[in-house]
C-alpha positions in Angstrom: 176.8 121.4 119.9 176.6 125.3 120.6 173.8 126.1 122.8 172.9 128.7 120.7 172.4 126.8 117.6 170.3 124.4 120.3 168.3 127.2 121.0 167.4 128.4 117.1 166.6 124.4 116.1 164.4 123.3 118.9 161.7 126.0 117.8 162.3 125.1 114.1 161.4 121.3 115.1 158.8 122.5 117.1 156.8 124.6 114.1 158.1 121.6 111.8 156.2 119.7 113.1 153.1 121.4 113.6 152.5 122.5 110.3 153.1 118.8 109.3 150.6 118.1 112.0 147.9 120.7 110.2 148.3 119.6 106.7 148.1 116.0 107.8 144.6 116.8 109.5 143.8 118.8 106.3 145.2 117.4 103.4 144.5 112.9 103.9 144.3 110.7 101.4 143.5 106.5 101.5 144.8 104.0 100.0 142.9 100.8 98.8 145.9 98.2 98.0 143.9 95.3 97.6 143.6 93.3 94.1 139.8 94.3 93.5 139.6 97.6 95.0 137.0 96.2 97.5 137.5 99.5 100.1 137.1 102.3 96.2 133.9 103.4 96.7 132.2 103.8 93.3 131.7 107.6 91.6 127.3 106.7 92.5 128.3 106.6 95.8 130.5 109.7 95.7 127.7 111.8 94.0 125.3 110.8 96.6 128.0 111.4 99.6 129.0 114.7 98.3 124.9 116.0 98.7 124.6 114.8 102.6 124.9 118.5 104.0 123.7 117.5 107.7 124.4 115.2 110.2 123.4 111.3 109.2 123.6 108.9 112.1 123.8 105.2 110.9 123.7 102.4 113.7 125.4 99.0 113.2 123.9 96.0 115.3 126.8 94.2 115.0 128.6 94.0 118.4 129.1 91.6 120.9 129.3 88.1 120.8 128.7 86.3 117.5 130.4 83.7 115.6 134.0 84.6 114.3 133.1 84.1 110.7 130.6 86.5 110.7 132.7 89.1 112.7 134.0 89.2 108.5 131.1 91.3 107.9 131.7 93.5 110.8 135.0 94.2 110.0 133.6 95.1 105.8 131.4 97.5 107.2 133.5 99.1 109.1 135.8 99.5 107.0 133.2 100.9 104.3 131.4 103.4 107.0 134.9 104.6 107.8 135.0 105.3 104.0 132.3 107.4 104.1 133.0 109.0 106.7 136.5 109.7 105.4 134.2 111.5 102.1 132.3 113.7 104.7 132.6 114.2 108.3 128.4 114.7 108.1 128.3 110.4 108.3 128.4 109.7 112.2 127.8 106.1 113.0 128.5 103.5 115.9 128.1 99.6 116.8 125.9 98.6 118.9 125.3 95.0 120.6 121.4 93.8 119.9 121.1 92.1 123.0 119.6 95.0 125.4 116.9 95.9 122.7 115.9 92.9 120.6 112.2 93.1 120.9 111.9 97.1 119.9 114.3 95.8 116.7 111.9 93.3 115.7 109.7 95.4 116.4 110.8 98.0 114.0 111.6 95.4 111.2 114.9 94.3 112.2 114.3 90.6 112.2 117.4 88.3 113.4 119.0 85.9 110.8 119.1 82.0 112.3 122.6 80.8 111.3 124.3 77.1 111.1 127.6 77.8 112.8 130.5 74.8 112.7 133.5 75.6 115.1 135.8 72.5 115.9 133.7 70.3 114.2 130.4 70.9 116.4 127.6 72.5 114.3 125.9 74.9 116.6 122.9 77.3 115.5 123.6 81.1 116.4 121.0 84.1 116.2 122.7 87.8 115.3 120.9 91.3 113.7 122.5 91.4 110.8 121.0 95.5 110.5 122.2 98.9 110.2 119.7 102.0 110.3 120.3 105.6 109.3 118.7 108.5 111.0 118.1 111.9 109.3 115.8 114.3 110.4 112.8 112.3 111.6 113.0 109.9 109.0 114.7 106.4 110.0 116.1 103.3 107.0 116.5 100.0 107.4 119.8 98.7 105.8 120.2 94.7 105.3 123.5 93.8 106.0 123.1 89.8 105.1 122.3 89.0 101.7 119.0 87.2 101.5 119.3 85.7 98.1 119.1 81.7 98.1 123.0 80.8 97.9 124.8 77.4 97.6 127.1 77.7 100.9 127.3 80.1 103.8 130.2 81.3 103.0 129.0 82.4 99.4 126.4 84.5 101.1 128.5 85.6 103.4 130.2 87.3 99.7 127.0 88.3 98.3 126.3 90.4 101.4 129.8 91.7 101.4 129.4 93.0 97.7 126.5 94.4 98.4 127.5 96.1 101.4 128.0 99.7 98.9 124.9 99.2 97.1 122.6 98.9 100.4 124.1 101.9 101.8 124.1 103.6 98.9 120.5 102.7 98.3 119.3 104.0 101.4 120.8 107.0 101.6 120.2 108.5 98.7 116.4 107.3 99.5 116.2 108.7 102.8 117.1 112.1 101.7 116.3 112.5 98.4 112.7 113.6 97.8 110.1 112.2 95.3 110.6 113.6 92.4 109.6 110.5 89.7 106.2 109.7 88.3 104.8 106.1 87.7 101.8 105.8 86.1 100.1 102.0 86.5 97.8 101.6 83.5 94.4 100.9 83.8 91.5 100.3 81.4 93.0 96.9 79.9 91.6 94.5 81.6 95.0 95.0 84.2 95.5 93.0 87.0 93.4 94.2 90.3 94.8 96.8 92.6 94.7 93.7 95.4 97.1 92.1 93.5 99.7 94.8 92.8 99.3 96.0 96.4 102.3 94.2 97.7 104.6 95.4 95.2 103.5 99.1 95.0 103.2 99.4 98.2 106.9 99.1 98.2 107.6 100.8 95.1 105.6 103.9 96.7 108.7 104.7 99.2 111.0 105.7 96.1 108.2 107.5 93.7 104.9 108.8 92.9 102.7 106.5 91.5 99.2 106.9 89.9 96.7 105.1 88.0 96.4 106.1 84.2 93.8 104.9 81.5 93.9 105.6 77.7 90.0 105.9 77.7 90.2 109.7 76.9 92.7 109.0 73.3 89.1 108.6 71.6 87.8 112.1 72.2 91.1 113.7 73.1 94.2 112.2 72.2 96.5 114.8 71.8 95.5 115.7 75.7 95.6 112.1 76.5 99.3 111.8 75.1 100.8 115.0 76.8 99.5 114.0 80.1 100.6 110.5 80.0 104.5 112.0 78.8 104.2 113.4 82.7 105.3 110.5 83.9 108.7 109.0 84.0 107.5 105.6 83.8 104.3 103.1 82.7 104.0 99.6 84.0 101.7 97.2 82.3 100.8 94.7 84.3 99.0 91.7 82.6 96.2 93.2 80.2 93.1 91.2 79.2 91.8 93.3 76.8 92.5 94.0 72.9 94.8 97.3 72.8 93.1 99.4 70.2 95.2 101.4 67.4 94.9 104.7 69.4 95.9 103.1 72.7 99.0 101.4 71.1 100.0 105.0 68.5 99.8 106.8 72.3 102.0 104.7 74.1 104.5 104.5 70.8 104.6 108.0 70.8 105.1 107.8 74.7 108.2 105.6 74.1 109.4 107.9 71.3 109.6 111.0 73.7 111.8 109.4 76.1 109.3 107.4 78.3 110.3 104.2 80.0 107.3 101.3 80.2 107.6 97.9 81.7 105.7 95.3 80.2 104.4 92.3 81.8 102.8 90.5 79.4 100.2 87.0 79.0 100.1 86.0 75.7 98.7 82.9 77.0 95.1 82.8 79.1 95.7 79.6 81.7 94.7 80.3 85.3 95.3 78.5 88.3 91.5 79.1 89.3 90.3 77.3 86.3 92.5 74.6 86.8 91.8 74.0 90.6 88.3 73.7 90.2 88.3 71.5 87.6 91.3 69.1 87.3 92.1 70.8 84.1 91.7 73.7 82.0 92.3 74.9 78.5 95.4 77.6 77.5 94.3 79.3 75.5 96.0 82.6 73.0 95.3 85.7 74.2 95.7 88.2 71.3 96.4 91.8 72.7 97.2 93.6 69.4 100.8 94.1 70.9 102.5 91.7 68.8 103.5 94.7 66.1 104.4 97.1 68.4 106.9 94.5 70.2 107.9 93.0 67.2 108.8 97.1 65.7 111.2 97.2 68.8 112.8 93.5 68.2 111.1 91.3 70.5 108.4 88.7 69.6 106.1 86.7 72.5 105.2 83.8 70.9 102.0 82.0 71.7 102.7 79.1 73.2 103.8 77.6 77.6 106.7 76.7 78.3 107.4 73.6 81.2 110.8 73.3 83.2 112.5 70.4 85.4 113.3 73.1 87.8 110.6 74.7 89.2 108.5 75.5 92.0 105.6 73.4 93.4 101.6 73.7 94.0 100.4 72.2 97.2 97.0 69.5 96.6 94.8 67.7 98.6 96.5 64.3 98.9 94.0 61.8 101.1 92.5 62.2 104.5 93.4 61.5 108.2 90.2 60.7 109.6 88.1 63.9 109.3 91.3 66.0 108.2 92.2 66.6 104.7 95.9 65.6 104.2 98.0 68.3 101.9 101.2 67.4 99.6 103.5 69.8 97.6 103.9 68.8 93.7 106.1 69.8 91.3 104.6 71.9 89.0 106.7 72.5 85.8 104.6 75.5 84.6 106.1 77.0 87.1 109.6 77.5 86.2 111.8 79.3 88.8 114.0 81.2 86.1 117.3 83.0 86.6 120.0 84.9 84.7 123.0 83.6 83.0 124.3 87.5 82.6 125.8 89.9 85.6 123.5 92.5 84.4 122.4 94.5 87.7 118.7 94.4 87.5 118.7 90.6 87.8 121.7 89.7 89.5 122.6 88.2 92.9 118.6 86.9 93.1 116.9 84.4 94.4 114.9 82.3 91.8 112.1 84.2 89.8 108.8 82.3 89.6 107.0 82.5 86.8 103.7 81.1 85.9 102.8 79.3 82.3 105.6 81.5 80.3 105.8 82.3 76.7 108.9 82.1 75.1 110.1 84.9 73.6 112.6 85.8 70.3 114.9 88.7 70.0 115.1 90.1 66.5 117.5 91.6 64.8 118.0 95.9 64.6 119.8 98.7 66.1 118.4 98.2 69.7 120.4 96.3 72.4 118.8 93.3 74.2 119.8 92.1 77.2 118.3 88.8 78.6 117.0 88.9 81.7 115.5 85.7 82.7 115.7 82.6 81.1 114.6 78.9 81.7 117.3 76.3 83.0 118.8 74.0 80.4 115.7 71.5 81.0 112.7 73.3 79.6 110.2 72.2 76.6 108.1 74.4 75.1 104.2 73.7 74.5 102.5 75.3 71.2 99.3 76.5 72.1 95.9 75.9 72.3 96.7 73.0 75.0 95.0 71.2 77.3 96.7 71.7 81.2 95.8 68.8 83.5 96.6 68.5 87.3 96.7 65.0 86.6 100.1 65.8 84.6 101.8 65.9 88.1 101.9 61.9 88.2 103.6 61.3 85.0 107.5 61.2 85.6 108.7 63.8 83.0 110.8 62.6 80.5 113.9 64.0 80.3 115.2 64.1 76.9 111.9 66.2 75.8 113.3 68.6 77.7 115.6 70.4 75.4 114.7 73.6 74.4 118.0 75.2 77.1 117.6 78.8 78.2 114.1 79.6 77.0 114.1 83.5 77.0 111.3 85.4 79.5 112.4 88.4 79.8 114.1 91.4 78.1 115.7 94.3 78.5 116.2 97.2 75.3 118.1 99.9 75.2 118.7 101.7 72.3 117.0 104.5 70.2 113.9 103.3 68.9 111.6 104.0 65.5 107.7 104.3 65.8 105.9 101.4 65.2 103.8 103.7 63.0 106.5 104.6 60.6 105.1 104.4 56.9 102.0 103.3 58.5 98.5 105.3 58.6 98.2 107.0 62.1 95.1 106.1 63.9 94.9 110.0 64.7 96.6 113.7 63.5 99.7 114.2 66.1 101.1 117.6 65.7 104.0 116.2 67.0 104.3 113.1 65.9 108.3 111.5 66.6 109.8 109.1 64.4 112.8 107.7 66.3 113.7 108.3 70.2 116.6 109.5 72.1 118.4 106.7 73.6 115.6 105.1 75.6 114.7 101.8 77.3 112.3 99.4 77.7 111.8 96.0 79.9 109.5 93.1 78.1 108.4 89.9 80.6 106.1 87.1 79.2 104.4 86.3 82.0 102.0 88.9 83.9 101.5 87.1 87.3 105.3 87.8 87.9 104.2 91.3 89.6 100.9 89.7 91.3 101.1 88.8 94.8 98.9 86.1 96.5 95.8 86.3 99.2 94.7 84.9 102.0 91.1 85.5 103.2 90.8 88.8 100.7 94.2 90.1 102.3 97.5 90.6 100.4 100.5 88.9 100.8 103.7 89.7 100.5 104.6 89.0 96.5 107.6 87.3 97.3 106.6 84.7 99.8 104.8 81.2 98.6 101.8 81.4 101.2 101.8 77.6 101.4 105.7 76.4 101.4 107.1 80.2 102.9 110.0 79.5 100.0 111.1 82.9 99.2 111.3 84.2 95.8 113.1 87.0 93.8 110.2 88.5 92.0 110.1 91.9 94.2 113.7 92.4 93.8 113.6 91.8 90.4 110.9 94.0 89.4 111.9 96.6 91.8 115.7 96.8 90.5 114.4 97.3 86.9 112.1 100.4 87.6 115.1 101.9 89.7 117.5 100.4 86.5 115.4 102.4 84.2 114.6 105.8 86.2 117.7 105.7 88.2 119.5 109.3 87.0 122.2 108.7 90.1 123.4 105.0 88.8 122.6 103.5 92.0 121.8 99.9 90.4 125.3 99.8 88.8 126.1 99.3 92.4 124.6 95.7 92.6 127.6 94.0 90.1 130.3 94.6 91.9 132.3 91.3 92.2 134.5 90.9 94.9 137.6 88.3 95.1 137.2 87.0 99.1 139.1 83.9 100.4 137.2 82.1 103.2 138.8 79.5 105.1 137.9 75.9 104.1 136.4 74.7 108.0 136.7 71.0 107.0 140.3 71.2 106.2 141.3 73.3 109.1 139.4 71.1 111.8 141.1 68.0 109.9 144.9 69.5 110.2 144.3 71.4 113.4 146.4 69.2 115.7 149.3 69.8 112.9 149.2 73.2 112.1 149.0 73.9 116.9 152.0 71.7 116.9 153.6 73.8 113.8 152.8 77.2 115.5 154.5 76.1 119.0 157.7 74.0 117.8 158.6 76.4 114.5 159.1 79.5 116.4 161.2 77.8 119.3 163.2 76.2 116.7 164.0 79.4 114.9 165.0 80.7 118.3 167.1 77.8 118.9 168.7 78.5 115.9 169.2 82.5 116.6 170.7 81.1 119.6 172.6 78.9 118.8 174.2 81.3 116.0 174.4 84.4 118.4 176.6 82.5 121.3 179.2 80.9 118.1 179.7 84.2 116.7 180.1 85.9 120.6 182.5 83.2 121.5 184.5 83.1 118.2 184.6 87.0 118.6 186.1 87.4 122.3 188.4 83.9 121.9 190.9 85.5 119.6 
């Protein structure tokens, strides 16, 4: 080759190559090439990466020494950090191992997950963090990185927490930096369940809004006041009335609804309370008429007055004999109690752990132009009890017989979404509205039969948390559940979506491998040394029948 020639194309493969080197630091784009796009981050997620203008740090106590299955979560988030980080170069985060600062993590919240391990057929218990935090400014979030829903294997919660891996980050950080800017309003002045009793749930509710009591005393001298300060808030939540709604209350929250605003309703049709019935053996369920049922029944749902029982549900501890001076305690089955679920992947009530209920109405969905989405229904095994009845604790020894258990997938709750008409439509209005609405923008509502859903327990005039049975510690879904619909129904950034993505992971099946383990070490060693036998074998026949002739 001429030297000179040499001379001019070294310098071109010199600049050649570092412009490609520029634009490939510039201009990068990722691939995802798997069958359910498991590494695509959603558009929510995008929208909330694209406002992160500062430095976020995110910690991941997930390093170290932990069982090899679970090292399949590691690896997901990692992958899905370097996603994010990949959107915006703001995201810094790192893996840390637990083991040097496990007291200040529990401390902090972080509490370890206790987990059956099998490895070569010995089942072995292992304790990891399973916890990521984010830091911005001088605000810290926890991020839960195992699903804690009830699920039937550990590998199928080892998926849950996998396809929830997007939503939990996404979650947190748009909380940790976005600011307050919706407006809850719990109403008061209905005979509402106690503050003591909502405490456990609002407390947590109060890290993503603003929340504030509201009554609808002032719609008898001032309505038109009364109305324009309740359409401040973004939402209402109704949580288990007593007392008769009068026309004015019920034309006010109508016109509420019909100017865009979002209520959840957790309503007892039914009075029957666990107090009654514990001091006396027995206690009469009575209906509880709230002057509701024409304002539901206007929107397409109907809360019938009756209780509905259920093979699968949760228990209530009694006193069952004595030990010398010591009374002796038992857990019962307690079929007004149903623990309810969801047959539909709807976001607000997927991926949960049961929902406990107490004494249920059924409910009907009627027919007009609003959507209805079921939200929690009874298992296949429920019957449903007209009302007035007589509930007796002495109902708990009498084996249930199954084949009166028929009325399948009893509705509880409901979720509407559509554009809805005023209840008051060709109707006298209690009051003058200057302006009164007819029919809504496309609007939603939520509708639960049973108002203790949203109450917590108490122990010695404390709160408890809502989701935790203070007797049995069995964990419930009733925080989640109530908690996703409020951010379902105010959530402007489509966060909630997040929670039904579905996932397609394989997990090995343990049993099968430790059964064929010995076959598959022998396979491993003997296949490859055949093969090379073979290449051999070949190699030295074609040499020799190549330098013979």
């Amino acid at each position: 080759m001429n030297s000179s020639k040499l001379y001019i194309k070294i310098p071109l493969v010199l600049i050649a190559l570092i412009v490609l080197n520029y634009l490939g630091n510039s201009f990068n784009k990722r691939f995802d090439l798997t069958k359910d796009k498991r590494y695509s981050l959603l558009d929510e997620t995008k929208d909330i990466i694209d406002k992160i203008d500062e430095p976020i740090y995110i910690k991941v106590y997930l390093q170290g020494d932990f069982p090899s299955e679970f090292k399949r979560i590691q690896l997901e988030t990692n992958q899905f950090l370097e996603e994010l980080s990949a959107l915006n170069d703001n995201i810094k985060f790192r893996f840390i191992d637990p083991k040097s600062n496990k007291k200040e993590l529990i401390k902090n919240g972080l509490q370890p997950s206790k987990l059956t391990v099998q490895e070569d057929g010995v089942v072995s218990e292992s304790i990891i963090f399973p916890w990521a935090t984010i830091n911005f400014d001088d605000k810290i979030e926890n991020v839960s990185l195992l699903s804690n829903s009830t699920a039937p294997s550990q590998e199928e919660q080892m998926k849950r927490s996998i396809e929830n891996l997007e939503y939990e980050f996404a979650n947190a950080l748009h909380k940790i930096i976005s600011k307050k800017d919706k407006k809850i309003a719990i109403l008061k002045g209905n005979g509402e369940l106690e503050d003591i009793y909502l405490y456990s749930f609002l407390k947590k509710l109060s890290e993503y809004y603003k929340l504030a009591e509201f009554t609808l005393d002032s719609v008898k001298t001032n309505p038109e006041k009364t109305l324009s300060d309740l359409i401040e808030y973004d939402l209402v939540i109704v949580a288990k009335p007593t007392k008769v709604f009068t026309e004015e209350e019920k034309f006010t929250l109508d016109q509420y609804i019909l100017n865009n605003g979002k209520t959840l309703w957790l309503i007892d049709n039914i009075a029957a309370e666990m107090d009654s019935l514990m001091a006396n053996g027995k206690t009469l369920a009575l209906n509880r008429d709230l002057n509701l049922t024409d304002l539901f029944f206007n929107y397409g749902v109907r809360i019938n007055y009756n209780v509905t029982k259920d093979l699968y549900s949760s228990s209530i501890r009694l006193a069952s004999g004595n030990t010398g001076n010591q009374t002796q305690y038992q857990d019962f089955l307690w079929h007004y109690f149903p623990l309810t679920l969801s047959n539909n992947n709807n976001p607000i009530s997927s991926n949960l752990d049961p929902i406990l209920l107490k004494f249920p109405s059924s409910m009907d969905t009627l027919k007009n132009n609003i959507k209805k989405t079921a939200l929690l229904q009874s298992s296949p095994y429920a019957k449903i009890i007209g009302t007035p009845t007589n509930i007796s604790l002495n109902e708990i020894s009498n084996k249930p017989i199954k084949e009166e258990f028929n009325d399948a997938n009893t509705t509880f709750g409901v979720l509407l979404e559509g554009e809805f008409k005023s209840a008051y439509t060709n109707r006298t209005k209690p009051f003058n509205l200057s302006s009164y609405k007819q029919i809504s923008k496309k609007n939603a509502m939520v509708i639960i039969s049973d108002g203790d859903i949203i109450a917590n327990e108490t122990f010695k005039g404390e709160p408890l948390p809502l989701s935790i049975d203070k007797w049995t510690n069995q964990a419930f879904g009733n925080a989640d559940l109530l908690l996703n619909t409020v951010h379902y129904l105010l959530d402007d950034s489509g966060i909630i979506n997040l929670r039904s993505k579905n996932l397609q992971i394989q997990f090995l099946d343990k049993e099968q491998a430790f059964q064929k383990r010995t076959y598959w070490q022998v396979f491993n060693i003997i296949l490859p040394l055949i093969i090379l036998g073979l290449f051999g074998f070949v190699f030295n026949y074609l040499r020799k029948r190549k330098y013979s002739s």
